[in-house]
C-alpha angles and dihedrals in degrees: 000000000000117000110233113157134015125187082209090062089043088054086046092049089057105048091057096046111036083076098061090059079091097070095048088053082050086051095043094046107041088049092053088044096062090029089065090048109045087037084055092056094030093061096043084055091054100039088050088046090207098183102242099026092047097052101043083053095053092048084044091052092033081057097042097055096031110070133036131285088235097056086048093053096054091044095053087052112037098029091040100067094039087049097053091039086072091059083041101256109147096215087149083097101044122114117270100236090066084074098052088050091057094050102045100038088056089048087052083047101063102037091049085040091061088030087061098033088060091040094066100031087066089054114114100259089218094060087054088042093049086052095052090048090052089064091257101146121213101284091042086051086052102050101038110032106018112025090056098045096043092051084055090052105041095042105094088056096044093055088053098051089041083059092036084051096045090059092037094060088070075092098077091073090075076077094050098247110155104240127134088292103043092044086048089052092044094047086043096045086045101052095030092236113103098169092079094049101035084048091057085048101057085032090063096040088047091052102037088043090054090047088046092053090047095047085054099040089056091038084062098047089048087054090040085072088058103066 
């Protein structure tokens, strides 16, 4: 009888790659990082529709969205090195998740960009204009009339794209980086049997996917009191 599936190699399976979650929260968190940064810059440059910067920002988010996250992440790791060797920068050595940071972070970058952008700009104008009448200068405008209204606003989305990214990262394996993906493909590659490993992968996407979307769901409601 052939032997197709074991609970003890799904217990197996677990235990090697319930370690590497680490590196795809590394992964999350660092991308949405640099993704809330940079977003916050990218959407001031296109509200403000400065001629050079603004147009520089549209073709960098036309390009972001615009093609998949695949083609990104081998860009960032085989282009990036070849394009700092001509200023003399040696990134051949550097590790690979570097590379996956980069991709991913300007990909966040362009989707919370756009996510921020559309957030303020469906703020009430008067609101920013009674602010600025009351003596608030641009930073105090930011942090007490639109930065809490616009985290109120762009939340729901942004829920959505931190989940979408979560499960997007299982890309990074193609690098062979060890995350969840890359461990399930090794322990499956190693025993000869790919069902257990590839089933607590989708087991712990499925699960952490489902926590993420009820933390956000409740984070909304909670803000939801303050209005």
């Amino acid at each position: 009888m052939v032997d197709y599936f074991s609970w003890e190699r799904m217990g197996s399976a677990a235990i090697q790659i319930l370690p590497c979650l680490w590196v795809t929260v590394k992964v999350v968190f660092i991308a949405d990082f640099v993704g809330i940064i940079l977003g916050l810059f990218i959407s001031e440059v296109r509200m403000k529709r400065s001629p050079v910067l603004y147009q520089i920002a549209t073709v960098f988010i036309s390009f972001m969205r615009g093609t998949p996250l695949i083609v990104q992440l081998m860009l960032s790791y085989y282009f990036i090195p070849r394009l700092l060797g001509i200023f003399g920068i040696n990134a051949v050595r550097w590790p690979k998740l570097v590379f996956a940071y980069i991709a991913y972070g300007l990909n966040q970058t362009a989707f919370v960009g756009e996510m921020f952008r559309s957030s303020i700009e469906a703020i009430p104008p008067g609101q920013i204009e009674a602010a600025r009448s009351l003596g608030f200068k641009g930073l105090q405008t930011y942090r007490h009339v639109i930065i809490p209204q616009m985290i109120r606003i762009v939340l729901p989305a942004f829920g959505n794209d931190f989940v979408g990214l979560f499960q997007g990262t299982s890309l990074v394996y193609l690098l062979g980086i060890m995350d969840v993906m890359g461990r399930a493909k090794a322990v499956g590659t190693f025993s000869g049997h790919y069902l257990e490993p590839y089933l607590i992968a989708l087991i712990i996407y499925v699960i952490i996917s489902l926590v993420l979307n009820f933390g956000f769901s409740r984070l909304e409601k909670h803000l939801e009191k303050w209005r």
